[in-house]
N, C-alpha and C positions, 0 to 999 in steps of 0.2 A: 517532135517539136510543135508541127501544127496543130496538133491534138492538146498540147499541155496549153497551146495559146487559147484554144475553144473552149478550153475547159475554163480558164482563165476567166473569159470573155464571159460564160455562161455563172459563172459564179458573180461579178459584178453584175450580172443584170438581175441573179437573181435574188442578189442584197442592197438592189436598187427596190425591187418592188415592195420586198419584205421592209425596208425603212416607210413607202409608201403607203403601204398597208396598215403601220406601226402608225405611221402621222395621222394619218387619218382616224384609224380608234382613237386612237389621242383626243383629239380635235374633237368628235363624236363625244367619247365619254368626259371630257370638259365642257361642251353645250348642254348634255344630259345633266349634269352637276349644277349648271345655272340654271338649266329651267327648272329643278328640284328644289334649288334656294328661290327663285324668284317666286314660284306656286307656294310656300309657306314665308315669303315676303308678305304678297299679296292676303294670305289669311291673315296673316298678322294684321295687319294694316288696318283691315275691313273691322276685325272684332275693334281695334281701340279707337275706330273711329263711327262704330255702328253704324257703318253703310251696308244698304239690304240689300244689294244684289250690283252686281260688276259683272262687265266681259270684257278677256283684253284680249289683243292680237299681237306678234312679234313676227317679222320679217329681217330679212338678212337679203339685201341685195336680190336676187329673183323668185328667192325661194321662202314660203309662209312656215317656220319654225316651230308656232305656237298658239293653238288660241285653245281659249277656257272660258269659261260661264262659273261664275260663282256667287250664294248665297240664293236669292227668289224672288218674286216678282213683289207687288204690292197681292195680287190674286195668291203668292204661294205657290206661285209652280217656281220648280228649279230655273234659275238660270242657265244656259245655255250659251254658244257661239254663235247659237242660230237666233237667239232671244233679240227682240226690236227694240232701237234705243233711239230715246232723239238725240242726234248729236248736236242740234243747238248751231254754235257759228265755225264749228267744222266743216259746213257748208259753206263757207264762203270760198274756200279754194275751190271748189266743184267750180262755182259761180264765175271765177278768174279761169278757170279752165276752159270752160266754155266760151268766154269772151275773148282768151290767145287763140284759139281755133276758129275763132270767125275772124281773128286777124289773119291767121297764118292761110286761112280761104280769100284773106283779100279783101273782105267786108268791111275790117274796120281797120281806123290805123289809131294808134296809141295817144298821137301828140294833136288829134284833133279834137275839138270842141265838144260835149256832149251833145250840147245845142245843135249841132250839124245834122244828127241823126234822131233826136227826141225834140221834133218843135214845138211843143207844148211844155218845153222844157224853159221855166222863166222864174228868176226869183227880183227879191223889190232890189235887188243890190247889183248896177250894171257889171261888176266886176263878176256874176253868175255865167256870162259868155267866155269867159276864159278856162273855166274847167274844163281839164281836157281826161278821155278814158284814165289816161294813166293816174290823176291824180285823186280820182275813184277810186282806182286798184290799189291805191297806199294810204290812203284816207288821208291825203295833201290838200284836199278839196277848198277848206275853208269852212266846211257844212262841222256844227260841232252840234251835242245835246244841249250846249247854254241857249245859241241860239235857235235852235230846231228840238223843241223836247221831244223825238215822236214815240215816248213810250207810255209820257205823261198825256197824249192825245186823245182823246172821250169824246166819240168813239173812235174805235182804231179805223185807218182807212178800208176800203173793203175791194181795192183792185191796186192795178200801179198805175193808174191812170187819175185815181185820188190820192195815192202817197206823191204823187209830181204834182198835181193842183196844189196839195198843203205846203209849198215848196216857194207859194209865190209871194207870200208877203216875208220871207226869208232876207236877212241882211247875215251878209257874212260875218265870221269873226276873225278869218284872218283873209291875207291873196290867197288866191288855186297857188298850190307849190309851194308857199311859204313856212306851213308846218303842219307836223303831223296831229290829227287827232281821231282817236277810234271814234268812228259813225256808224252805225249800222243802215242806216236810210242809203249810203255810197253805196253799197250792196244792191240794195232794192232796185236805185239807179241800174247799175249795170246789169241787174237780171232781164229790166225792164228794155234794156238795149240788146239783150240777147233775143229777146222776141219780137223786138219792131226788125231786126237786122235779119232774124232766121226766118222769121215769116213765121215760126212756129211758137208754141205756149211754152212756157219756160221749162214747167213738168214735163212734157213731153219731147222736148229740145236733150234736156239733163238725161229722160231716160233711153233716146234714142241714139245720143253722140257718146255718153257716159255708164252711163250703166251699162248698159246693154255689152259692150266692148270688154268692159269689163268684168262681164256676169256677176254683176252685181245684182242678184235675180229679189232678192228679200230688201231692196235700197229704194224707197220713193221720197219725193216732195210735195207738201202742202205749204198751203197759202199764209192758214191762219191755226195759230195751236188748239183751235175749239176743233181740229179736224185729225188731231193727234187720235184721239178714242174712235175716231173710225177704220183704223187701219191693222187690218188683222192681228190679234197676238199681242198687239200694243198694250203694254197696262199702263195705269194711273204714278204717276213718281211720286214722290214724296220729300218733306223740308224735315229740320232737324229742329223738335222741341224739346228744349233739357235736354238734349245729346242724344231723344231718341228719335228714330225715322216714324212719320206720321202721313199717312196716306191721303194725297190731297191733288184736286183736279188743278192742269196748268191755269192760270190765267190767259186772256183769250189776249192776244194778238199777232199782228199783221208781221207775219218772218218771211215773206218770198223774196231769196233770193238771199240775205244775211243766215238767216236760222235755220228753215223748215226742211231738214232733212231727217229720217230716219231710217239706219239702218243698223247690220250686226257685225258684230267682229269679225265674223268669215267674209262677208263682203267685203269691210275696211281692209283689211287682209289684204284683198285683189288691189285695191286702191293704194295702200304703201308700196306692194310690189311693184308698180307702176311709177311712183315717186321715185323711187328707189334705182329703179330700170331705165332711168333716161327716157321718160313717158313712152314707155314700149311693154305693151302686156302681152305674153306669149308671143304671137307672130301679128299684131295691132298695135300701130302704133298712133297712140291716142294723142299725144303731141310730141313737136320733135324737139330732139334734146333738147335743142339755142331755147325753144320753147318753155321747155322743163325748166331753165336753167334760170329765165327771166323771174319765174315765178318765184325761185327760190334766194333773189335776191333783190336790193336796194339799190336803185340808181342814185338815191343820195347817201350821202356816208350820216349824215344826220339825221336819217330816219331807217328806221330798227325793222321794217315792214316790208316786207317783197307785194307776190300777191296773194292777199288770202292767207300769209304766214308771216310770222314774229320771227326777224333773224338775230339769233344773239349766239352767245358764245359760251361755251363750258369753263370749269371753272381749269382747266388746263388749256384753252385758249384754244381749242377747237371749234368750230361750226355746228351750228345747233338751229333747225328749223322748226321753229313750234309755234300750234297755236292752242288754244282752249275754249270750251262749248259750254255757255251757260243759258238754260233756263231754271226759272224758282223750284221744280223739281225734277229736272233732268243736269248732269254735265258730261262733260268729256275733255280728253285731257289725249295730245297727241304728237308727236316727238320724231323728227330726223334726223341721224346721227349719219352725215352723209362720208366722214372719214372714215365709220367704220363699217356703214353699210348697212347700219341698223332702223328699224322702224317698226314703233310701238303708238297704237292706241288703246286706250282702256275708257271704256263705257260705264257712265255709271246710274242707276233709276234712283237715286236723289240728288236735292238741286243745291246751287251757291250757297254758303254759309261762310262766316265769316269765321267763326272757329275752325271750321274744316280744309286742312291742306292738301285740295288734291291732286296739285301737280309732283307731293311728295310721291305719288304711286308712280309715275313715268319716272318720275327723277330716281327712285331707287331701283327700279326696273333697269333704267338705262347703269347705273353703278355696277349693277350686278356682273352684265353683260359686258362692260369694260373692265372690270376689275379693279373695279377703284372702292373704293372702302364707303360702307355699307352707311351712311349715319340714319339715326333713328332717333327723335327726340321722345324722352320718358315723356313729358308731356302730351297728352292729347286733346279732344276737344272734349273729352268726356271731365276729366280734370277742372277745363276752364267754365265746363257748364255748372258743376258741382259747387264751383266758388261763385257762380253769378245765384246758385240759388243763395246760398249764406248770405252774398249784399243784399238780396233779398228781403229776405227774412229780419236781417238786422234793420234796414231801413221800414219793416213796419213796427218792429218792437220800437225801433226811435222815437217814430209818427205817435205811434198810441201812448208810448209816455210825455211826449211834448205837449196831448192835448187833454191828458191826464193832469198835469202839471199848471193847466191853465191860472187857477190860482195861484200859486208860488209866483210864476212870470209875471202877472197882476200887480203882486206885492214891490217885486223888482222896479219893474217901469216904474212906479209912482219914484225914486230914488235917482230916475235917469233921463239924461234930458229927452225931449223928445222926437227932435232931429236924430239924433241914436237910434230910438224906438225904429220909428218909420224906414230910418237907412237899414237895419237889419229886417224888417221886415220885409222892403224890397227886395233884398237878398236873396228869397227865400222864394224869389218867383224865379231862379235862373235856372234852375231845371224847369220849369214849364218853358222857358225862352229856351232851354235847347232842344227839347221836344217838338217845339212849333218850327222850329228851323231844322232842324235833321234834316228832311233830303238837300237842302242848301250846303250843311256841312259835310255829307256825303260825297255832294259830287265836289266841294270845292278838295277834299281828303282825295276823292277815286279821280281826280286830273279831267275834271268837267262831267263826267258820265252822271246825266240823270236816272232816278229812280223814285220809280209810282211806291206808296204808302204801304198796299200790298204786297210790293217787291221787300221792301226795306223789312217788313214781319217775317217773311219766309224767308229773307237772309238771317235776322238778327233778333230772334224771338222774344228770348231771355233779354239781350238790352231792351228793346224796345218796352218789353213788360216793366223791368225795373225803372227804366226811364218815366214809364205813364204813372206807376204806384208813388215813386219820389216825387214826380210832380203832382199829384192830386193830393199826398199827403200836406205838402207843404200848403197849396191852395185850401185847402182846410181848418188847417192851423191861422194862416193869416186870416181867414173871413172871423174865423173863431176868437182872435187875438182884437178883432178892428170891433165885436161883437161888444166884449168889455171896454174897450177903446169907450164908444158912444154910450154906454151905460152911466160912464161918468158924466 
């Protein structure tokens, strides 16, 4: 009997393991199946959006799952995981990183004034003494681009001790707390409070409390994006003309502390696992959970913003921490999926465009990886560039037959009054009036966010070109039109 009981005993355990066993290949050969769809996701993607070169990362709770380099640099060398990317304002969580960890050392406390600790800290508007850290960390501030343009600044400042002087003839646009508006200058702020606080330079603060912990060994900070091409291995990005990538130097300014980070997908790697980990990497723990936890959410229900991350929600009403890295020819695109334990960022060496969707690559990365259905629109920007060249094209065959036609119109007008004449000729100035105002209607479109001239070309090529050829044609035709006008 004891024998048939062992024997018993020994056969449950040993169809306990073998289910074990079984689950786990399972498991194993269903993640092998998604990162085999997600690697010919991600081709796909790339060819119908002509982006040159991508690295992503995927992490699962402690463990890095995935990373890959695909397509080449602007030089032509392959991509890589190890390949340098700027990731733009993927650096502002480092930035909020650093600033919880001089709280949780005791340095600084959240709900007090910036002014407490940056005396040079004064704008013309007294309600400037009431911004306190936290409202830096959610961009609650009151500091928006309407009234603070600092990208349209010439020259950019050249320390943080000149982006807080440019600070002072500042009037707010709303109170500290009262609402949210993306800043990038909040950043700079608090980078520049990590070094009056740590006694140390912000680069060396970042690489000695962050990186280093996290062997983040190929991850540094600069100042200013003219210092991008000095950094080992780094190539040139590139913007999208007519939907192809065209190899072109950043334009120069001032990211310490919002932007100036670059690094690679094995690094960022190290960095989700640690998001991911309850800020604990391997047996370091870089901050503590309550830490971890503040960062990754909104003390007001009204604003969408932890710190350094966008909190929203999937379209099944789960929890979704993200944010995204723009420069004119860098972005990045980076994603927590904290119910299911997932985290992805994907690198990419071209920048913002207004055709190009690329949070669809996180976004179908993360589908994949939940098993939720795949969408992919036929359309791409190659598509929409194809049709800005035809308005193109049509708008100069217009131009050249409308001034072909001078005559004919000549004959016309003498038959119509001349309040008519004149009223349709003004007409004919409202694409020059929306050309002259675009970045106006840019930012009043993007929710205040200014943008330099240069910025607005390497987003928006094709408009911007059909825009300048529809206005100069028309300004043509009127001088040409007012020419016969006085002849009479």
């Amino acid at each position: 009997m004891k024998n048939k009981k062992r024997i018993v005993v020994w056969m449950l355990v040993m169809s306990c393991c073998f289910l074990s066993i079984f689950q786990v290949n399972k498991a194993d050969a269903q993640a092998t199946t998604s990162l085999k769809e997600i690697d010919q996701f991600i081709q796909n993607s790339m060819n119908k959006n002509k982006i040159p070169g991508l690295s992503v990362a995927i992490t699962h709770h402690d463990k890095v799952i995935y990373t890959k380099g695909y397509g080449h640099t602007s030089d032509k060398k392959p991509v890589t995981s190890d390949t340098p990317f700027a990731v733009a304002s993927l650096s502002k969580a480092f930035t909020a990183i650093a600033v919880m960890q001089l709280v949780e050392a005791g340095k600084i406390k959240l709900d007090n004034p910036i002014a407490s600790y940056i005396p040079n800290f004064k704008l013309a508007d007294p309600r400037g003494t009431k911004i306190t850290v936290r409202h830096l960390l959610q961009h609650t501030s009151g500091l928006t681009d309407m009234v603070n343009d600092d990208m349209t600044q010439d020259p950019q400042p050249k320390s943080f001790k000149e982006a807080i002087h440019n600070l002072n003839n500042v009037t707010l646009a709303t109170n500290p707390g009262e609402k949210y508006n993306y800043h990038n200058p909040n950043y700079v702020i608090l980078a520049y409070l990590v070094e009056i606080v740590s006694k140390e330079k912000f680069a060396d603060y970042l690489q000695q409390h962050i990186f280093q912990p996290l062997e983040m060994k190929s991850t540094t900070n600069v100042a200013f994006t003219s210092l991008l091409k000095k950094i080992t291995n780094f190539s040139t990005g590139h913007y999208h003309l007519f939907g192809h990538p065209v190899k072109i130097e950043e334009p120069d300014w001032f990211v310490n502390g919002p932007a100036g980070m670059v690094s690679t997908a094995n690094d960022m790697a190290r960095w989700l696992v640690m998001q991911g980990n309850d800020g604990k990497y391997k047996n370091k723990q870089i901050l503590s959970t309550k830490g971890m936890e503040q960062t990754h959410t909104s003390v007001d229900p009204n604003v969408k913003y932890g710190m350094g991350w966008n909190i929203t929600e999937t379209e099944q009403g789960k929890k979704q921490i993200q944010h995204g890295g723009i420069l004119w020819t860098y972005k990045a695109e980076e994603v927590l999926l904290p119910d299911e334990g997932y985290g992805i960022v994907v690198l990419f060496n071209s920048g913002l465009n207004s055709f190009v969707d690329y949070t669809s690559f996180t976004r179908g990365i993360a589908n994949i990886l939940t098993d939720q259905p795949l969408e992919e629109s036929f359309f791409s920007n190659q598509w929409i560039e194809i049709m800005m060249v035809i308005v193109i094209v049509v708008t100069i065959v217009l131009g050249v037959r409308a001034l072909l036609q001078l005559g004919y119109w000549d004959e016309k007008r003498n038959g119509r009054a001349k309040w008519r004449t004149y009223t349709y000729m003004c007409l004919r100035l409202i694409p020059l009036v929306l050309l002259l105002l675009f970045p106006q209607l840019l930012a009043f479109i993007g929710g205040g966010r200014v943008v330099i001239w240069q910025g607005i070309y390497l987003m928006m090529p094709s408009v911007l070109i059909w825009l300048s050829i529809f206005s100069l044609f028309q300004l043509i035709i009127i001088l040409a039109r007012l020419v016969y006008i006085l002849k009479k």
